[in-house]
N, C-alpha and C positions, 0 to 999 in steps of 0.2 A: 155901290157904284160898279165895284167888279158884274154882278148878275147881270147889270142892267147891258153892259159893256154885251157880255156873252150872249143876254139874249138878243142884243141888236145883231150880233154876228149872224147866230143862226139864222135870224131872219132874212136877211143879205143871201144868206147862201143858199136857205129856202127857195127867194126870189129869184134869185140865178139861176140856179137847176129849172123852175117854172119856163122860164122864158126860151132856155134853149130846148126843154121839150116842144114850147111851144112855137119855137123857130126850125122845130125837123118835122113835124105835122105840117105848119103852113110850107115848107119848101116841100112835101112829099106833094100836096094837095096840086100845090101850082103848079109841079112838073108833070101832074097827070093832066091836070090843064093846058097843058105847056106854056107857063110862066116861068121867066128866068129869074130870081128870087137870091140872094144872099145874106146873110146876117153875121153879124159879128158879135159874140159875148165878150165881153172881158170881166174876168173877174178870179180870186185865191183860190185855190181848192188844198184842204189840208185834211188828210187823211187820217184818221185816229185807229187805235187799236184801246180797245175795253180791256181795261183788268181782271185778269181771271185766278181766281180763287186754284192752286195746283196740291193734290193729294201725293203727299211722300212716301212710298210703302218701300221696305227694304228688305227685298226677299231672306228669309234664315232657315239653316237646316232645322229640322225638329226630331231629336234623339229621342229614342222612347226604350227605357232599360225593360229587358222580357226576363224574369226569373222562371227556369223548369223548376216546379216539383219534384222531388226527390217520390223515387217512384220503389216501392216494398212489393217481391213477392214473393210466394211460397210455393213449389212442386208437390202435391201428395200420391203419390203411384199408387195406383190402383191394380193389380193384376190381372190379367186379361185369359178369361176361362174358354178357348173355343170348345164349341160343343160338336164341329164338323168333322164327322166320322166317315174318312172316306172307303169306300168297299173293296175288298182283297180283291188283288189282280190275280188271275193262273196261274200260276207258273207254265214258263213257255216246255214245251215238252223238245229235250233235241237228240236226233235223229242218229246216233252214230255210228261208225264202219264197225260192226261185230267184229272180236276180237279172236284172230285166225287162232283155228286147232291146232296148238303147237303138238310136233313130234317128239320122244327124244331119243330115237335113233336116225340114222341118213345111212345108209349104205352105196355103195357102186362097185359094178363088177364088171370088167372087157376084156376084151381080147384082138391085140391089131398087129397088121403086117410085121416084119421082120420078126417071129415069133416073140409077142409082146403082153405078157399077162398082164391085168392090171386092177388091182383092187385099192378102193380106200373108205374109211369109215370112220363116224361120227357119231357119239355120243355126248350129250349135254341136259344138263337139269331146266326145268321147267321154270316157267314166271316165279319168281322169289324176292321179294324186297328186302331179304336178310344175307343170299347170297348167291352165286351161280358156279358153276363146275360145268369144266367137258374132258372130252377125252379124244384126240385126234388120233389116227393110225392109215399107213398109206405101206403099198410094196407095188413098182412099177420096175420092169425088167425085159431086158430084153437081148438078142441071142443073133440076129442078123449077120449078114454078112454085107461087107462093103465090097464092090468090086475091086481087085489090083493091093488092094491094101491089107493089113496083118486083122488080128481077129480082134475085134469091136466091142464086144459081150460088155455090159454095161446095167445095172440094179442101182433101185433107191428104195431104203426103208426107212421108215421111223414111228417113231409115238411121242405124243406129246402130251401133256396135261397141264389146266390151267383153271385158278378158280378166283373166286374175288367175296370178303368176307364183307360186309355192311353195316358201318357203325353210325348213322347218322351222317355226321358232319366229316367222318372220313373210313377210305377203303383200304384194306388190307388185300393183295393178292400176291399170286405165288402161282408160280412156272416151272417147269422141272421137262425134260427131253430126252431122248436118243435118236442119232439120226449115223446111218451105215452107208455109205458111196462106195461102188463096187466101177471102177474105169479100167482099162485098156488103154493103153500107150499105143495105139495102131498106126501116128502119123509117119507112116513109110510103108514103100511097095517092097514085101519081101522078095520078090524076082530078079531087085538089083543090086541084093547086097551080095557081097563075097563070101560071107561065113552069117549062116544059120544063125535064126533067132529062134529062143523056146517062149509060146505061148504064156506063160506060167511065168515066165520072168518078167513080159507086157504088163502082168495085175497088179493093180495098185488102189487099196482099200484106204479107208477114212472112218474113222469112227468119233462121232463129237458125242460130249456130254453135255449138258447146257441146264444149271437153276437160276432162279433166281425170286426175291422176293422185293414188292414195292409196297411202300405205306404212303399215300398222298389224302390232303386233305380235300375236303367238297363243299366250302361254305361257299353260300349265296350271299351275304354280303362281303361289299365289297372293300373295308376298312381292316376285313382281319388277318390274322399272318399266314398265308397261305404257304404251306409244304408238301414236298415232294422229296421222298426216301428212297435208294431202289440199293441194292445191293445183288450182285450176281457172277455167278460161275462159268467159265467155259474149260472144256478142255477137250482139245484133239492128238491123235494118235496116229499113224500111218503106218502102213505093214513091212516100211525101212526104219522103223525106231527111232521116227521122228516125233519128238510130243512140245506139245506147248498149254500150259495152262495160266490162266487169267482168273485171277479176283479183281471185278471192279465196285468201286460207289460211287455212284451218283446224289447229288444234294441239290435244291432250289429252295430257296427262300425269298419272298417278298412282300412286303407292307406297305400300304397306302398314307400318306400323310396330307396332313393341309398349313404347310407351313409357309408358304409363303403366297398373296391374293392375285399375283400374275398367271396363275395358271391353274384350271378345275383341280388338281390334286398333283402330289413327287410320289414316285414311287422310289426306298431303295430297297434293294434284294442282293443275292449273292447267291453264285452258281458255283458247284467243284464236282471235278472230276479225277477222282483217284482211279489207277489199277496199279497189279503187283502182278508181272508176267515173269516165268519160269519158263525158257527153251533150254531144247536139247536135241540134239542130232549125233552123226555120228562123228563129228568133227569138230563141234562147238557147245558150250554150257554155258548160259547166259542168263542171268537174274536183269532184270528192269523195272523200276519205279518211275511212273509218271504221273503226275501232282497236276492240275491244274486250280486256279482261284480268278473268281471272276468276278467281283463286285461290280456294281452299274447302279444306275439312277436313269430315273424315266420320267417325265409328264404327260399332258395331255392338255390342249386348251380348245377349244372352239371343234378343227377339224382337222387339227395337226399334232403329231405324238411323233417326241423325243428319248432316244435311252442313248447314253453317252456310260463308258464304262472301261475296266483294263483289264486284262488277261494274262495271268504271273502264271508262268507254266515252270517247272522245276524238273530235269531229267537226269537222273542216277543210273547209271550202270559202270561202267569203269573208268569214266568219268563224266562228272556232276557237274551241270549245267543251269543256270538259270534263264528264262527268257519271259521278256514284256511286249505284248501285245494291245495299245486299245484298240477297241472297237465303238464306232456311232453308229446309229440308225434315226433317220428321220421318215415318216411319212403322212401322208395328208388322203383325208376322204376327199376327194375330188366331187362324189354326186352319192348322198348317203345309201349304201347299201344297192350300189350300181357301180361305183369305178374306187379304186382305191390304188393308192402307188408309194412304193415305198422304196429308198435306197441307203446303203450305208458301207462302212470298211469296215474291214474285220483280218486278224491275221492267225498261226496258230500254230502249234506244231503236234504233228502225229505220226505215230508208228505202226504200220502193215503189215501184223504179225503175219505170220505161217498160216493161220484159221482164215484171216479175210483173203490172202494170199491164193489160197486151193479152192476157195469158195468160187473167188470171180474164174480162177480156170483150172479145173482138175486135170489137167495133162501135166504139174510143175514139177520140178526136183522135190527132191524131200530135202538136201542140204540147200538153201538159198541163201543167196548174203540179204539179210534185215536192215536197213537203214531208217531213220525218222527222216519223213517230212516235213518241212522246212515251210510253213507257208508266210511267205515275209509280208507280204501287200494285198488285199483283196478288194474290189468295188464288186458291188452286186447292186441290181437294180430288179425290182419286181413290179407289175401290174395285174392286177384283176377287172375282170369288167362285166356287167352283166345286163343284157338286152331281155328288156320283157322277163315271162315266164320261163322260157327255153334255153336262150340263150347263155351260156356262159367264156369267159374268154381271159385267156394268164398268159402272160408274158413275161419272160425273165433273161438276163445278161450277167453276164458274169467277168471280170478280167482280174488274173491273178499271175502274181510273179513269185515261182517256188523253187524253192533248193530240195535237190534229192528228190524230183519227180520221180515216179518208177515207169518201167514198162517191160512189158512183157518178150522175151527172144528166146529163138530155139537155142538149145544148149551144145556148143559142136563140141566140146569137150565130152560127150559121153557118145559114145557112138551105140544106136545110129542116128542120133542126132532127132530122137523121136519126142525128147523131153523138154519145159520151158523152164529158165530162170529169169534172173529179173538184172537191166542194168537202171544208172541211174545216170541223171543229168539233168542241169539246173535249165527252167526252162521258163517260159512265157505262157498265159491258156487266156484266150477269147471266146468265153463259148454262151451259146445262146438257146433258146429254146420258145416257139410259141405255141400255143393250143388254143380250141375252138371245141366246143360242146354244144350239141344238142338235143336234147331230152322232151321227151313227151308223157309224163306221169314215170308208170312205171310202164309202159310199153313199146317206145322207142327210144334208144339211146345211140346217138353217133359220135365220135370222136375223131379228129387231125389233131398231128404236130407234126411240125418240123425241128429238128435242132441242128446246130453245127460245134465243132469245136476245131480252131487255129492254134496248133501250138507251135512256137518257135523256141528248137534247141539249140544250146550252146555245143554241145559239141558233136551229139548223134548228131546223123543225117538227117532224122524223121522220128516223131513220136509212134516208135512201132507199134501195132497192132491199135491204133486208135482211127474209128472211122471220118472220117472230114463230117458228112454230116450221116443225117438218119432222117428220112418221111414215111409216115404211116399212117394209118385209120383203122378206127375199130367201130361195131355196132352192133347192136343186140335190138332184136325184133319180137315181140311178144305178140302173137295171134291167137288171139280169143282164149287166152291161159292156157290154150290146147299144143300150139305147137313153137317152139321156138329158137329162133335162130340167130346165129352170132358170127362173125369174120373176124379176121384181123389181118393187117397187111402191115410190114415194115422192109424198106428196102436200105439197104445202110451202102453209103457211098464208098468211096478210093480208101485203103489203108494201107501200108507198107508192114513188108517183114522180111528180117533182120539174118543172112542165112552166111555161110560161107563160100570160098569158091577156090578150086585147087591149083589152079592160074592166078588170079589174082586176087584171094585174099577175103575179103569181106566185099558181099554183094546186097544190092537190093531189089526186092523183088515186090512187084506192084500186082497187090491183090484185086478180082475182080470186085464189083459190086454185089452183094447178095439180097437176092430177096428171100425174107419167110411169111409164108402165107399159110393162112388154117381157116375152113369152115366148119362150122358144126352146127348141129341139127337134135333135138328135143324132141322126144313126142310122151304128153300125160295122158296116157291110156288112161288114170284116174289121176285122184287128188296123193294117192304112195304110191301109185308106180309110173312107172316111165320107162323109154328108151332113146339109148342117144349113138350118133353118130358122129366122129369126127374125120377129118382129111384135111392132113399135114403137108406142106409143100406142091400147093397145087400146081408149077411149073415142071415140078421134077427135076427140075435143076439140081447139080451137084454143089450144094453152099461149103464156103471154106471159111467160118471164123475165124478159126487160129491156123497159120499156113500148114501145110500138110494133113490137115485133118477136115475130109470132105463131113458135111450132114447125110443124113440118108435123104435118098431121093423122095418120092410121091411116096405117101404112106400114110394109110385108114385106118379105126379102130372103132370098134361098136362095142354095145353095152346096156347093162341094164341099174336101172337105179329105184331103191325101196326105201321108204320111211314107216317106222313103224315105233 
């Protein structure tokens, strides 16, 4: 009954749909006709939806386990034979400066103004890598006369000998001397004195003796204990029965370590300085022991080098003194093997005997009062620099504060006042120095400096006979090895010296400026002979280093020079 039902529906609903198709045909047709036409269906419409069959799929990951093989193997080396033989190279051939025909003798011989003989000679051993020896000898003298002033007569002799023994890794040498100064006391015009002076009582001779022997070591590396031995003799005489004689040693010591990784290597070492000085005069007998010890430590890292260190100095004579001094030094390569600068303190104490005393000015008493130097405080500062090939260039400063500076004064206690002794006083020094160099191989070489030195005394008025400054140049010319020429110039500024006065007492008197001037002249007629010419004082100016005592004026001397 049900089917029948549902087929009657569909039927129905067949016929429905039929009819309104066919009620939009007939209204389409009759409105092109233009017929007004309407209909009306009525009828259910029930819409269905088919069952459909739906596939469930539910996506899953899919793991898939991968095992590696265990994987074995074995290296068997083989040796590898190249057979490539490659062909000798030359040897490069090089070219070198042949090795000049050494001499071994030098001789010179002249003869210049103010009746002035002059000879000196040299001998010395040839190329030796076991050891060398020479023999020096020199007599220059002379007989002039100064105007207004007493008699001048003045000789230099000596010989010297010197050799060095060759052990490898260190040198033995040995020194031995005589040297004889013959001066004249002239500073004063005999015309003003009151009572006569005898020539013969003006002379004042010096006679030094001088050995000495060094043992230093010459290793090339640089980890091993590097020494240096020197032990040596002076002793001077004077023809007032003043004598002074000197045993000194010298010691250095230093080794390189690496103990600690702040810095490329420590150095410590240890420096002493012994003598045993024996004076005597005609007024005083004096034994002196001075001791010096100086241990110190040094590094080096990058561009910068340290040595920090103390100075125990110990002084005996009638009484025994002890004194400590450190000393540092710091400095730094600024531009390698182009500028370098170094500064550091340092202090010390020394004593000027009677030999260094007569050396710096042979007009002195033969009784001088001896005192030590005192050096309490010192800053030093240095520089090097050097431009290109030619160029080179040093600077240095200095500021020190000492007890028992010395200086030099005429002596009014001896009449007539022609002689120097020494006073002392605690003083101040600022003093400086710069240079400039420059060189062209070996055939031109020029030189400036200037230096100054400020001192301020405590109770002198002035550091007598000390110049304020000094400018000079030097230079040597070599033209075609044939002729060759050299100058020097120095002009030394304001110094004061120290005189008395019969009115009032103690006077000072302000020395001029001095210039010394000298050219000289070479000529190599061959490869051993020659001739030379010098000229002293090219202004002619009358110079006064130590007051009362002019230089000689303008004055030449020629000559001839042999090697053989």
């Amino acid at each position: 009954m049900k089917d029948k039902m549902k087929d009657k529906i569909k039927f129905g609903n067949l016929l429905a749909a039929s009819l309104v198709v066919l009620a939009v045909v007939v209204s389409s047709r009759a409105y092109t006709q233009g017929l007004n036409e309407q209909v009306t269906v009525i009828g259910a419409y029930e819409p269905t939806i088919p069952e459909v069959n739906k596939i469930v799929v539910n996506p899953q990951a899919s793991e898939t386990e991968v095992k590696l093989p265990e994987m074995t193997y074995s290296i068997n080396p083989a040796p590898l034979n190249p057979t490539f033989s490659p062909e000798p190279i030359p040897p490069v051939k090089l070219v070198g400066e042949p090795q000049k025909n050494l001499q071994r003798n030098y001789a010179k011989a002249g003869f210049g103004s103010y009746t002035s003989p002059y000879l000196e000679f040299w001998a010395n051993s040839l190329r030796n890598k076991d050891y060398n020896f020479g023999v020096h000898a020199k007599h220059l003298s002379s007989s002039g006369k100064i105007k207004d002033y007493a008699i001048s007569n003045n000789s230099l002799n000596l010989i010297e000998l010197q050799g060095n023994k060759f052990f490898g890794q260190h040198t033995l040498g040995a020194a031995a001397g005589y040297k004889r100064n013959v001066v004249h006391h002239y500073g004063f015009k005999p015309a003003e004195l009151e009572v006569p002076v005898n020539d013969e009582d003006l002379k004042q001779i010096f006679n030094r003796f001088n050995a000495s022997v060094d043992f230093r070591s010459t290793y090339e590396e640089k980890d091993k204990l590097n020494h240096n031995l020197t032990l040596d003799f002076n002793n001077i005489t004077d023809r007032f029965d003043t004598r002074e004689t000197r045993i000194g040693f010298k010691g250095h010591a230093d080794k390189r370590f690496e103990l600690f990784d702040l810095t490329d290597y420590q150095q410590l070492g240890l420096e002493t300085d012994v003598n045993f000085i024996s004076y005597k005069d005609t007024l005083l007998s004096q034994k002196t022991t001075l001791v010096s010890l100086r241990p110190f430590i040094g590094t080096e890292f990058n561009q910068y080098s340290f040595k920090l260190g103390l100075n125990l100095t110990f002084k005996g004579d009638s009484v025994s003194k002890a004194y400590l001094f450190p000393f540092a030094e710091a400095g730094i390569r600024v531009i390698e093997d182009a500028l370098s600068i170094k500064a550091g303190i340092t202090g010390g104490l020394h004593r000027f005997g009677f030999d260094a005393l007569s050396s710096a000015n042979l007009f002195v008493q033969s009784v001088l009062p001896l005192q030590y130097t005192r050096e309490r405080f010192t800053f030093y500062a240095q520089a090097r620099a050097r431009a290109g090939r030619s160029f080179n260039f040093a600077a240095s400063f200095r500021a020190s504060t000492l007890e028992n500076a010395g200086f030099f004064v005429n002596d009014f206690s001896s009449y007539p006042y022609n002689r120097f002794t020494m006073v002392y006083d605690d003083a101040d020094l600022l003093a400086g120095r710069f240079e400039a160099e420059y060189h062209k191989g070996e055939r031109i070489k020029l030189k400036a400096f200037a230096s100054f030195e400020k001192w301020t005394t405590n109770k002198e008025l002035h550091a007598w006979h000390k110049p304020s400054t000094t400018i000079g140049a030097e230079g040597f010319y070599n033209i075609g090895d044939k002729i060759i020429v050299n100058a020097s110039l120095a002009l030394a500024g304001n110094q004061y010296a120290k005189k008395t006065d019969d009115s009032e007492g103690i006077a000072v008197v302000k020395m001029k400026p001095y210039l010394e001037s000298q050219l000289g002249a070479e000529y190599r007629y061959t490869k051993s002979l020659s001739a030379f010419l010098n000229f002293n004082n090219l202004t002619g100016a009358r110079n006064f280093v130590w007051y009362n005592y002019p230089g000689y004026r303008f004055n030449v001397m020629g000559g001839i020079a042999y090697s053989f």
